[in-house]
PADREN-473572 format. One record per residue (C-alpha): x, y, z; residue number from 0. Coordinates in nm, 3 decimals. Layout:
+---------+---------+---------+-----+
!       u !       v !       w !   i !
+---------+---------+---------+-----+
!       X !       Y !       Z ! NUM !
...
+---------+---------+---------+-----+
This chain:
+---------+---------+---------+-----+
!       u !       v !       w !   i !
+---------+---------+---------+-----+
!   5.990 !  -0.670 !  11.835 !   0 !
!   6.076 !  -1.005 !  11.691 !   1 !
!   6.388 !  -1.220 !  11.831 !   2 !
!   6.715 !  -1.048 !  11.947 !   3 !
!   6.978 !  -1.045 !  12.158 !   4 !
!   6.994 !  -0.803 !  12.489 !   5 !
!   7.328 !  -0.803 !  12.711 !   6 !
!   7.190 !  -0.859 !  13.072 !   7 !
!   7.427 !  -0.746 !  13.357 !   8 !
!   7.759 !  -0.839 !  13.130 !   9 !
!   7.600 !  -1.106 !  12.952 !  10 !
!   7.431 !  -1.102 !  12.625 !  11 !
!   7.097 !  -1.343 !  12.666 !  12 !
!   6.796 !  -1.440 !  12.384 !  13 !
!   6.498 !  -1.263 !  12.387 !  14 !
!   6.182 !  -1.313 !  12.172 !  15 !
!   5.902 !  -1.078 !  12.233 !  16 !
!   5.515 !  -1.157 !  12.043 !  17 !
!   5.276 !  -0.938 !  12.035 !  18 !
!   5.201 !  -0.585 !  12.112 !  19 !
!   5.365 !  -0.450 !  12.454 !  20 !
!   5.201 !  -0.137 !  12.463 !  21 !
!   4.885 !  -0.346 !  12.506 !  22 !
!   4.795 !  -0.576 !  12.766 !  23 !
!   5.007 !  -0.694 !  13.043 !  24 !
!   5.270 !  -0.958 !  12.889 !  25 !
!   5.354 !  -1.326 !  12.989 !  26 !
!   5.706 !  -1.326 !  13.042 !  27 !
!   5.804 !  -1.733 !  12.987 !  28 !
!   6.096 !  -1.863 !  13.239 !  29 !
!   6.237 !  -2.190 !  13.151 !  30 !
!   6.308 !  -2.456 !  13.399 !  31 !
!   6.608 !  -2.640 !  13.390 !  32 !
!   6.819 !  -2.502 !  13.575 !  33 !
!   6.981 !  -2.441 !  13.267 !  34 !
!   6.714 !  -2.545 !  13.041 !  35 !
!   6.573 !  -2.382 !  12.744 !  36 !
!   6.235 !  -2.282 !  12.574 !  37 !
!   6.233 !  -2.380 !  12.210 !  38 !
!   5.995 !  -2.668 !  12.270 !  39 !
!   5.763 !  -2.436 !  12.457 !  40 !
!   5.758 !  -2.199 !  12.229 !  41 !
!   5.663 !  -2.422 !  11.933 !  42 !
!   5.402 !  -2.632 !  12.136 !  43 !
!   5.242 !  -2.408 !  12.384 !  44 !
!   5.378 !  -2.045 !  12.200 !  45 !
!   5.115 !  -2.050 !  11.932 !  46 !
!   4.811 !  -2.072 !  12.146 !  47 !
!   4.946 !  -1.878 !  12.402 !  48 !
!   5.019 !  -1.544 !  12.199 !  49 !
!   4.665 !  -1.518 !  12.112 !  50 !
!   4.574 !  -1.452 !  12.459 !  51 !
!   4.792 !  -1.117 !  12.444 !  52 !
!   5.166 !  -1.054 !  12.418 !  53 !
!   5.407 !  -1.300 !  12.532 !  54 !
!   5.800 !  -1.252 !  12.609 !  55 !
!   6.037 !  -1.580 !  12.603 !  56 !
!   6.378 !  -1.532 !  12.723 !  57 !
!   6.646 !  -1.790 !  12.776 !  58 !
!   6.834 !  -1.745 !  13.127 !  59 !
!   7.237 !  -1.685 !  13.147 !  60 !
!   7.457 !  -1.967 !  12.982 !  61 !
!   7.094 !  -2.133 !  12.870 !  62 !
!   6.975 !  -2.201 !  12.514 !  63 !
!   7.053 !  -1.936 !  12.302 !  64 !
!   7.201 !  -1.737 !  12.582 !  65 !
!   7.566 !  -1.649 !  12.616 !  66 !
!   7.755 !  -1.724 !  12.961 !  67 !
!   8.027 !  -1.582 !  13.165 !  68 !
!   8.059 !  -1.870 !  13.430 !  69 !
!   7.845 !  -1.673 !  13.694 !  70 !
!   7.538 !  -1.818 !  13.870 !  71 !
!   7.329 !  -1.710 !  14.147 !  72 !
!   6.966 !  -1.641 !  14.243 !  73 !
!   6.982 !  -1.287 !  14.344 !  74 !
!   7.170 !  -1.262 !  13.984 !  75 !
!   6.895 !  -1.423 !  13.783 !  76 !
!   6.657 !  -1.225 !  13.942 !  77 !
!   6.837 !  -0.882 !  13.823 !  78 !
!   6.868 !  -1.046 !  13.489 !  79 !
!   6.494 !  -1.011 !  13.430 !  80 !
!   6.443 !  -0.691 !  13.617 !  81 !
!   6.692 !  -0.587 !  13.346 !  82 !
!   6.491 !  -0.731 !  13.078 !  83 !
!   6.143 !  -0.585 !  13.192 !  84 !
!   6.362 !  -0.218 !  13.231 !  85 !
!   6.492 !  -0.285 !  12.849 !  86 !
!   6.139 !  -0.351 !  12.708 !  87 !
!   5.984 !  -0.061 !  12.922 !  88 !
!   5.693 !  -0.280 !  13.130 !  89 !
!   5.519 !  -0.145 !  13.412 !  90 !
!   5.460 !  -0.470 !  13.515 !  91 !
!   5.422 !  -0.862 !  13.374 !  92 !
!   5.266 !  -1.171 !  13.455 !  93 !
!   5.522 !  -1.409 !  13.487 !  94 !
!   5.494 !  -1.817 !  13.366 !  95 !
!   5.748 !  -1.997 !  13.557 !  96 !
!   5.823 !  -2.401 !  13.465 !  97 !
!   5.983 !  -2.621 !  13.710 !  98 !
!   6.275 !  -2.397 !  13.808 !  99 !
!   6.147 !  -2.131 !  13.658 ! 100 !
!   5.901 !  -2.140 !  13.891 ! 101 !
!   6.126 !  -2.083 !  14.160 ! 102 !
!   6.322 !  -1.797 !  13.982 ! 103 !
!   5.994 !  -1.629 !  13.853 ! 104 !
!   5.878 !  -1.667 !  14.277 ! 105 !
!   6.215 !  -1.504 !  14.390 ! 106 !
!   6.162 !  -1.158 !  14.129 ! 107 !
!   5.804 !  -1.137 !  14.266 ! 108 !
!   5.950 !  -1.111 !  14.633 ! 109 !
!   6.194 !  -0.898 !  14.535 ! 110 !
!   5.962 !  -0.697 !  14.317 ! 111 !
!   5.615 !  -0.708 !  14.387 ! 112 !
!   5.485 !  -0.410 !  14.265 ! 113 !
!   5.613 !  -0.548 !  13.890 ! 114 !
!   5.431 !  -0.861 !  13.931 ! 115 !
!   5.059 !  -0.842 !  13.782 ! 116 !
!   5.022 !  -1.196 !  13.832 ! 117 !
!   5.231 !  -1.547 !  13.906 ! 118 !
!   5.195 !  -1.891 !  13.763 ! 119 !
!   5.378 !  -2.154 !  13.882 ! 120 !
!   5.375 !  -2.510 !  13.641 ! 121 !
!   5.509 !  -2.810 !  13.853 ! 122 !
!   5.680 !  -2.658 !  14.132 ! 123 !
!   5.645 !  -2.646 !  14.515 ! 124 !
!   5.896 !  -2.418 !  14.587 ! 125 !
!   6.020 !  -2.676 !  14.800 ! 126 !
!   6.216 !  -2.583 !  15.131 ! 127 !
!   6.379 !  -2.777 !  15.350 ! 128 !
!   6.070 !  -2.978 !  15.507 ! 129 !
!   5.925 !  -3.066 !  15.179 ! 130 !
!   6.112 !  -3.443 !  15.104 ! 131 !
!   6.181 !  -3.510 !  14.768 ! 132 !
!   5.965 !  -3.728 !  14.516 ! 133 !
!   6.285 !  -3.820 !  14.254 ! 134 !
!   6.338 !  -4.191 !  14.452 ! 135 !
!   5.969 !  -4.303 !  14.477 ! 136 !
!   5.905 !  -4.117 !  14.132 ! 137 !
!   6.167 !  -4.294 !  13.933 ! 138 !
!   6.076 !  -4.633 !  14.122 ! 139 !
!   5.682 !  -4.616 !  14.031 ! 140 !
!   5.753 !  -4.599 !  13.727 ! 141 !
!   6.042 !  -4.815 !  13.656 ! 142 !
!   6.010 !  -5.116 !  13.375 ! 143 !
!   6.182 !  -5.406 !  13.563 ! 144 !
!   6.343 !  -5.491 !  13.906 ! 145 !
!   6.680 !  -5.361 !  13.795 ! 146 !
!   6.564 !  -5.034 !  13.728 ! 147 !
!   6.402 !  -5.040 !  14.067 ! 148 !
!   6.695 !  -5.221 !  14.240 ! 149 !
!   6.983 !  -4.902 !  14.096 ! 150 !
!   6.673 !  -4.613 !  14.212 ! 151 !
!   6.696 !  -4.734 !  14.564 ! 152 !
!   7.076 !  -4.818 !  14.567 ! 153 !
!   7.141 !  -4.482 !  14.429 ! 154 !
!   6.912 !  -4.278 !  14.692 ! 155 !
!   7.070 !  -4.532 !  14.978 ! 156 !
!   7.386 !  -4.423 !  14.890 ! 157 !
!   7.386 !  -4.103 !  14.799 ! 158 !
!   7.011 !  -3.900 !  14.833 ! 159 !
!   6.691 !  -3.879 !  14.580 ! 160 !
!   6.961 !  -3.659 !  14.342 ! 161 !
!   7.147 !  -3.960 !  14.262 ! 162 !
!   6.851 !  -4.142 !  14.059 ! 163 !
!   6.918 !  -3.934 !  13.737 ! 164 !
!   7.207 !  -4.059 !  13.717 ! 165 !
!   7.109 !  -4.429 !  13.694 ! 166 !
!   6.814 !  -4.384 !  13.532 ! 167 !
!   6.787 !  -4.424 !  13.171 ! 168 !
!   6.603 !  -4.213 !  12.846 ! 169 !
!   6.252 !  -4.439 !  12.889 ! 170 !
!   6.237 !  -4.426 !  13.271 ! 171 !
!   6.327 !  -4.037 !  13.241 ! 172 !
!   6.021 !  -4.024 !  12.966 ! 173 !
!   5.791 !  -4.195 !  13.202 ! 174 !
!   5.869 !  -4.017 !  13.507 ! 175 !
!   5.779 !  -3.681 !  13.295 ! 176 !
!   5.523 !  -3.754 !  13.081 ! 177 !
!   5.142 !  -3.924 !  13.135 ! 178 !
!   5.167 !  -4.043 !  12.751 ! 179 !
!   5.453 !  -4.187 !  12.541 ! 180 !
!   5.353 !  -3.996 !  12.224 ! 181 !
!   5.395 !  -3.653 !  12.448 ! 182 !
!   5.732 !  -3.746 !  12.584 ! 183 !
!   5.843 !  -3.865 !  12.179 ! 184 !
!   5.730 !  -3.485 !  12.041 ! 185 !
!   5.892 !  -3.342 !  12.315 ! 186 !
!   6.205 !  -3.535 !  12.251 ! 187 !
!   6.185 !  -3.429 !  11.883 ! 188 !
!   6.185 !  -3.081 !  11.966 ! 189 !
!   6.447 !  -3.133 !  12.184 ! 190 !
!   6.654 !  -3.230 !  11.893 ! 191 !
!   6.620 !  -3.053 !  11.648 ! 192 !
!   6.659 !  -2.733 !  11.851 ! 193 !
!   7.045 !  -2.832 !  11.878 ! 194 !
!   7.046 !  -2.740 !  12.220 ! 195 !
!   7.177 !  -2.852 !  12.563 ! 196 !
!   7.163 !  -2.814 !  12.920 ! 197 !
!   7.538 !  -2.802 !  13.020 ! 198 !
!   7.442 !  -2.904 !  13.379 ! 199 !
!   7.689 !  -2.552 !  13.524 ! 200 !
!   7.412 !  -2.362 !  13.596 ! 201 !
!   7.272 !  -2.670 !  13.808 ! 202 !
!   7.563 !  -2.743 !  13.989 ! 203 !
!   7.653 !  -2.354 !  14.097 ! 204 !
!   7.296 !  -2.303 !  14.236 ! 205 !
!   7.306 !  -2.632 !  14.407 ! 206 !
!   7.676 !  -2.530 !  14.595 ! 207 !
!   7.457 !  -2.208 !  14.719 ! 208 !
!   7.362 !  -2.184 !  15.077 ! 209 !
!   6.984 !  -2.219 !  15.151 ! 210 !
!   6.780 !  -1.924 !  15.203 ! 211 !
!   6.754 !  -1.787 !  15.566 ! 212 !
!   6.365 !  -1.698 !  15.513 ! 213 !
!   6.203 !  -2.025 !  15.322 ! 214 !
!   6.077 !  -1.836 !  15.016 ! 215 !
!   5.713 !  -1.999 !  14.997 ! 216 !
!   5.730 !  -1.746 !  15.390 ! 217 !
!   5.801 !  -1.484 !  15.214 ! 218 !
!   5.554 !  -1.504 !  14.916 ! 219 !
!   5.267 !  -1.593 !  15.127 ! 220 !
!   5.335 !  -1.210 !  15.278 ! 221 !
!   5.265 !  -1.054 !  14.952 ! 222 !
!   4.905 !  -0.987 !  14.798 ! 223 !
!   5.000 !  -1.131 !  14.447 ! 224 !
!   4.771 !  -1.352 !  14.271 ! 225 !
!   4.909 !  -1.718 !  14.203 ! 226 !
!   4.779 !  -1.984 !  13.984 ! 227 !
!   4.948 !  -2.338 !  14.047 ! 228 !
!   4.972 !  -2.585 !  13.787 ! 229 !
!   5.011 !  -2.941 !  13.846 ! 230 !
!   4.915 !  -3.239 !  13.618 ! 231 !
!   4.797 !  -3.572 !  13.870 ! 232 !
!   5.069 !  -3.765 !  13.732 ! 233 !
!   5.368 !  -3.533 !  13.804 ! 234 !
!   5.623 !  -3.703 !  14.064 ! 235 !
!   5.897 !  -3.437 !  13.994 ! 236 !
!   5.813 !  -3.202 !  14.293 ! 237 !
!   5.449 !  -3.355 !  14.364 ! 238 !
!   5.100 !  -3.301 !  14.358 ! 239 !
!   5.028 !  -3.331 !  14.698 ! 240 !
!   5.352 !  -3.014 !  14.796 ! 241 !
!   5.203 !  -2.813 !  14.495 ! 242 !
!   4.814 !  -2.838 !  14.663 ! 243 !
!   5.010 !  -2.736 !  15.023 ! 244 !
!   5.149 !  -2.470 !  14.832 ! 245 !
!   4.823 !  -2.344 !  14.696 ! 246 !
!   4.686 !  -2.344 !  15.015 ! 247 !
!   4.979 !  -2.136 !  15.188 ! 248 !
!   4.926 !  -1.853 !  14.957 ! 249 !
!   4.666 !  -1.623 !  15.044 ! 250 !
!   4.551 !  -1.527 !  14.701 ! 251 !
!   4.649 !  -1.856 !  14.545 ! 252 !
!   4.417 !  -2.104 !  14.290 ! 253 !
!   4.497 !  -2.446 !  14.270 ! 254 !
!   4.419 !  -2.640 !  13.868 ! 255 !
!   4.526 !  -3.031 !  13.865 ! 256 !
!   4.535 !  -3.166 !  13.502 ! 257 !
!   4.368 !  -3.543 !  13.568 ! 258 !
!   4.606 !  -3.671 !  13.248 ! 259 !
!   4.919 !  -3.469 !  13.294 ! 260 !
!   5.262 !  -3.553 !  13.460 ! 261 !
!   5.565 !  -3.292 !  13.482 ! 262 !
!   5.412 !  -3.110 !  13.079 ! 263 !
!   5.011 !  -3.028 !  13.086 ! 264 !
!   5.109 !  -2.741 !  12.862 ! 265 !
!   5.199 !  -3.064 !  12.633 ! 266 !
!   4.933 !  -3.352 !  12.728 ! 267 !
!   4.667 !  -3.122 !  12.775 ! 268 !
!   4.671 !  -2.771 !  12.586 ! 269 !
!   4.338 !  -2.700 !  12.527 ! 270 !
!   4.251 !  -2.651 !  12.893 ! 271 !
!   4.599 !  -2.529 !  12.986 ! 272 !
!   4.596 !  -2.222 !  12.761 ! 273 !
!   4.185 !  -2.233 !  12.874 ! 274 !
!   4.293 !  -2.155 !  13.255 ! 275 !
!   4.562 !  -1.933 !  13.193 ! 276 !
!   4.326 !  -1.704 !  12.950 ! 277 !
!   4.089 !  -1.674 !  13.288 ! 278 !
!   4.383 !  -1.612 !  13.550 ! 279 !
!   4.519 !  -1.347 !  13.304 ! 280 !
!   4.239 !  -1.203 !  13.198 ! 281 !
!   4.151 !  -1.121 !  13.581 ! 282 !
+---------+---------+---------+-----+
């Protein structure tokens, strides 16, 4: 069906769908972010990836490509892509979530198991309230010099892990995200040329949302749904050792660790990225 444009409650949002849909079950892609997009994932990854079977990438509400209206909630995202699977007529999809996307993709599969043929989760815990944050000691294992290291802890002393992107600059970002420089420089080229931003809106609204009532990992370990986690060794952004505690909540739940990956294995280490996701989806 190519690249188009498909209004989403109100809002029109870009869609790109590979492949044949009448065939096997499709990977729908969700971004991370929030707010992010998925032009570098579609160049790097894409390629490899639609030769397993047919792939959908979309680009979330006030995202990429997307349009906006200024609205921003979970429970809203989540009808935005049970919208999109009703427009393209799909029984059911395997969903790719990255970083936040993870987290979205994990909210539609609660509230729509029976759509969900499968769930992959790349780099996120799903973290909840008892799962501390890895930002501080992240940024500060990685950090060139003692001033780096000095504004990391000021900024978490003062004002919690969240404050450390703000101090931090492009190289200790790269290196907090990335296993190898050359990875983090494509990534930044892509990044570039694709024009695009992430406005930081979507961020802040879901942030000002009160936390769930049921911790959603609670929730998704009551479902029968097959999981695959994703984590590369090197990742600090939500950590290797919350995305193993995750794999082992989940009844029906695999665990792959990518030995020279940080926060991008679909980037530092494709071969055996697309490798594992051909066996998960092929089950």
């Amino acid at each position: 069906m190519g690249e188009s444009y498909v209004e989403l409650n109100g809002v029109r949002q870009w869609v790109r769908v590979v492949g044949d849909l009448r065939g096997r079950t499709p990977v729908v892609v969700v971004h991370g972010g929030p707010g992010g997009f998925v032009y570098d994932f579609e160049r790097l990854t894409g390629p490899g990836l639609e030769q397993l079977g047919p792939v959908v990438y979309y680009e979330q509400r006030g995202s990429g490509r997307s349009d906006g209206d200024g609205r921003y909630a979970v429970p809203l995202l989540v009808d935005d892509l049970e919208q999109l699977r009703r427009h393209l007529g799909l029984p059911r999809i395997v969903l790719l979530g990255i970083s936040f996307g993870g987290d979205l993709a994990a909210e539609y599969t609660v509230a729509y198991p029976d759509r969900v043929a499968g769930l992959i989760l790349q780099g996120t815990a799903l973290a909840g309230p008892l799962t501390p944050s890895t930002w501080g000691s992240g940024f500060e294992a990685v950090a060139a010099d003692d001033e780096m290291r000095a504004a990391i802890r000021a900024a978490v002393v003062e004002s919690g892990p969240g404050a450390v992107w703000d101090v931090v600059d492009r190289e200790t970002v790269d290196r907090f995200l990335f296993r190898r420089p050359a990875a983090a420089r494509r990534v930044r080229e892509l990044w570039e040329e694709s024009g695009l931003i992430n406005t930081g809106e979507m961020a802040a609204a879901l942030a000002a949302e009160p936390p769930r009532r049921v911790p959603l990992v609670d929730e998704l370990a009551a479902l029968e749904v097959r999981v695959l986690v994703l984590v590369g060794f090197w990742h600090r952004n939500a950590g290797v050792d919350a995305c193993r505690d995750l794999a082992t909540r989940l009844p029906q739940a695999q665990l792959r660790v990518f030995g020279e990956s940080a926060h991008f294995p679909n980037v530092e280490e494709p071969d055996r990225y697309l490798a594992e996701i051909a066996v998960f989806t092929a089950g």
